[in-house]
N, C-alpha and C positions, 0 to 999 in steps of 0.2 A: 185565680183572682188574688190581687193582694187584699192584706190582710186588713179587715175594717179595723181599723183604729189610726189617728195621728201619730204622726213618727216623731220625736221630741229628741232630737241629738244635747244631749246632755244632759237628759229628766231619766234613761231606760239603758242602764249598763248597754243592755243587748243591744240597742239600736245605736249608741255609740262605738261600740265596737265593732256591728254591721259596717258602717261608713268607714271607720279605719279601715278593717279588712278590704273595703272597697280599693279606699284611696293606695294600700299596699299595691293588689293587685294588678292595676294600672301603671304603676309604680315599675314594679317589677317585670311588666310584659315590656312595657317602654326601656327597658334594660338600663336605667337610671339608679343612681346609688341614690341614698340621701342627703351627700354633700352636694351631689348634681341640682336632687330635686330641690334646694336649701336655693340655691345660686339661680336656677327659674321663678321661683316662687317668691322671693325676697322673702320668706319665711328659715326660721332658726331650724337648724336641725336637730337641736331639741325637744322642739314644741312638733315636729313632725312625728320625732320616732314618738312623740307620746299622744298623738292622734291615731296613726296607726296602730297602737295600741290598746286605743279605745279610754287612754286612760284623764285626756285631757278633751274638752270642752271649746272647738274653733271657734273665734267670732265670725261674725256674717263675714267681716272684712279678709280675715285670715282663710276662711274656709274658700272664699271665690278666686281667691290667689291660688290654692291648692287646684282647685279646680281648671283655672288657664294652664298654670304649668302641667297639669295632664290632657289638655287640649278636648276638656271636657265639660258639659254642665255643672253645675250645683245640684241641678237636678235628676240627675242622670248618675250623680254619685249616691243618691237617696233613693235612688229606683228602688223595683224590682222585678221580678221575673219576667211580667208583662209589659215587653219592651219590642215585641213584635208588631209590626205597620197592620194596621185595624181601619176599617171602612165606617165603625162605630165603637162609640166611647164614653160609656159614665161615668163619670167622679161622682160617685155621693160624698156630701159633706163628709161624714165620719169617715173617708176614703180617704182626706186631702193627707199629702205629707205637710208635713209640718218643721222648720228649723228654729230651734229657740235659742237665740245668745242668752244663756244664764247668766252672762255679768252685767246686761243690760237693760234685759226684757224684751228686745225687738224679738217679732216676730214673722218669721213667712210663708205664708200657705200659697203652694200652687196646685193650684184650679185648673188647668190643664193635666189629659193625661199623657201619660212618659210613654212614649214611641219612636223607634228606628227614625231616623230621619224627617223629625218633626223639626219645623222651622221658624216655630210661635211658642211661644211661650205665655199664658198667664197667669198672675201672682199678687195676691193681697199681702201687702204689707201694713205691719201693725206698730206705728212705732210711740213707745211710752213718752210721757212728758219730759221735754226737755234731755233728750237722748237723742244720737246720732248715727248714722251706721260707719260714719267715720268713710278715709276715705277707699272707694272701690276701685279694682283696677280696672283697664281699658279693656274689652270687650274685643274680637277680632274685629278686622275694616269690614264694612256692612254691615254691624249692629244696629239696629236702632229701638230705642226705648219710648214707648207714649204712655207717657203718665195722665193719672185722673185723679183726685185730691176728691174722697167721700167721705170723710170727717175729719174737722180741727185744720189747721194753717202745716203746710207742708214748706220747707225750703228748698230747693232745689240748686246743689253746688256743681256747677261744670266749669272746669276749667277755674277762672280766675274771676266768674260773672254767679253772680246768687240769683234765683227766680223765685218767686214767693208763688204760694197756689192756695188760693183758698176753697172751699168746698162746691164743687159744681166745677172749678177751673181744671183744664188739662196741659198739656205740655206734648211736644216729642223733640229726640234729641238724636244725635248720632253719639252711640255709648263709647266708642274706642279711643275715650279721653279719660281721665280717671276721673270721678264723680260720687257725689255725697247726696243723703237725703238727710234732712233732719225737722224735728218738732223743736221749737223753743218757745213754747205755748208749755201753760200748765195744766193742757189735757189731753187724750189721747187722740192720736192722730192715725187716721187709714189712709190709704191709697190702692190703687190697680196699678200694674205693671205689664203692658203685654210688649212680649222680645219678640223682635223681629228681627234672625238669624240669618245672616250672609248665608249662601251656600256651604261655604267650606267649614262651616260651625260643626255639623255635625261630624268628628272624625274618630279618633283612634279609641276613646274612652268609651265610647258608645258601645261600639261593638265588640271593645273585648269584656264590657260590662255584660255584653250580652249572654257572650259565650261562657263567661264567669259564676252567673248568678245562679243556677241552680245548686252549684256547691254551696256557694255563698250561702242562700237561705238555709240550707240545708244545717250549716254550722252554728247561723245565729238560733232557727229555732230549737237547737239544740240546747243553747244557752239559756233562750227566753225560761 
């Protein structure tokens, strides 16, 4: 089982450097250098070699670019070991992984658990007053995103059209556009997220995630 407690990328040395070592891993099975991965990702290869190193802090925005250019989730970079296809499945609250942008304060719990070949996704987003997650990249073709607004006024940015959401209102979109959420309200604002994943979503990070992760743990709870 993983470990009860929220995974905080940039609050817990050890779990920031877990997600480097991730993101190296897949990296290097993909037989991509860092000036490669730099040229998919529109990410600096700077700011890469110092994520893989555990030593810099992605934002939501940066991290999900890392994330496509290894043809993998977010979530699935913040696994762990129980990533094998299951018939049943609790998240207890203290379970949830957890992503915190330190320069921001958003934050994202997913509520779903990590398994082989899952094709949904859900994800409470928490986003501070007047904070943005800035903008997100396109999604693969059959993505699609259904938002629900459960606390405070959400904006919703697609493309070149803005959707306002207020508490009770929902939304769905096709995500393979690049896209933004934001609060500009001076209170905190929630929402759900459930991903609904094209077939071919699930590919190459997945499973070398798979095969990866018991060293992986093995390293970080050496560190913890």
């Amino acid at each position: 089982m993983g470990t009860p407690l929220a995974r905080q990328i940039g609050q817990q040395d050890p779990v920031s450097q877990a997600f480097g070592d991730r993101v190296r891993v897949i990296r290097e099975q993909a037989k991509l250098t860092l000036e490669q991965f730099s040229k998919l990702s529109g990410v600096s290869r700077a700011m890469l070699s110092k994520v893989e190193r555990g030593e810099k802090s992605p934002t939501i925005g940066v991290a999900k670019r890392i994330a496509h250019a290894l043809d993998t989730s977010l979530s699935a970079l913040m696994g762990d070991e129980e990533s094998s296809r299951r018939t049943f499945a609790l998240v207890r609250k203290d379970q949830r992984q957890m992503f915190r942008d330190a320069k921001t304060g958003f934050e994202r719990y997913l509520l779903s658990p990590i398994m082989a070949g899952m094709a949904v996704e859900v994800v409470l987003h928490r986003l501070p007053p007047r904070i943005s997650t800035g903008k997100l990249p396109p999604y693969p073709s059959g993505t699609g995103k259904h938002v629900l607004a459960v606390r405070g006024r959400i904006v919703v940015g697609i493309q070149d059209a803005e959707t306002v959401l207020e508490e009770g209102d929902s939304l769905y979109f096709e995500a393979d556009v690049e896209h933004f959420f934001e609060n500009r309200t001076g209170m905190m604002s929630e929402y759900y997220l459930v991903i609904s994943a094209g077939s071919a979503y699930q590919h190459r990070g997945d499973r070398t995630l798979q095969a990866a992760a018991p060293g992986l743990l093995a390293s970080t709870r050496a560190k913890a």
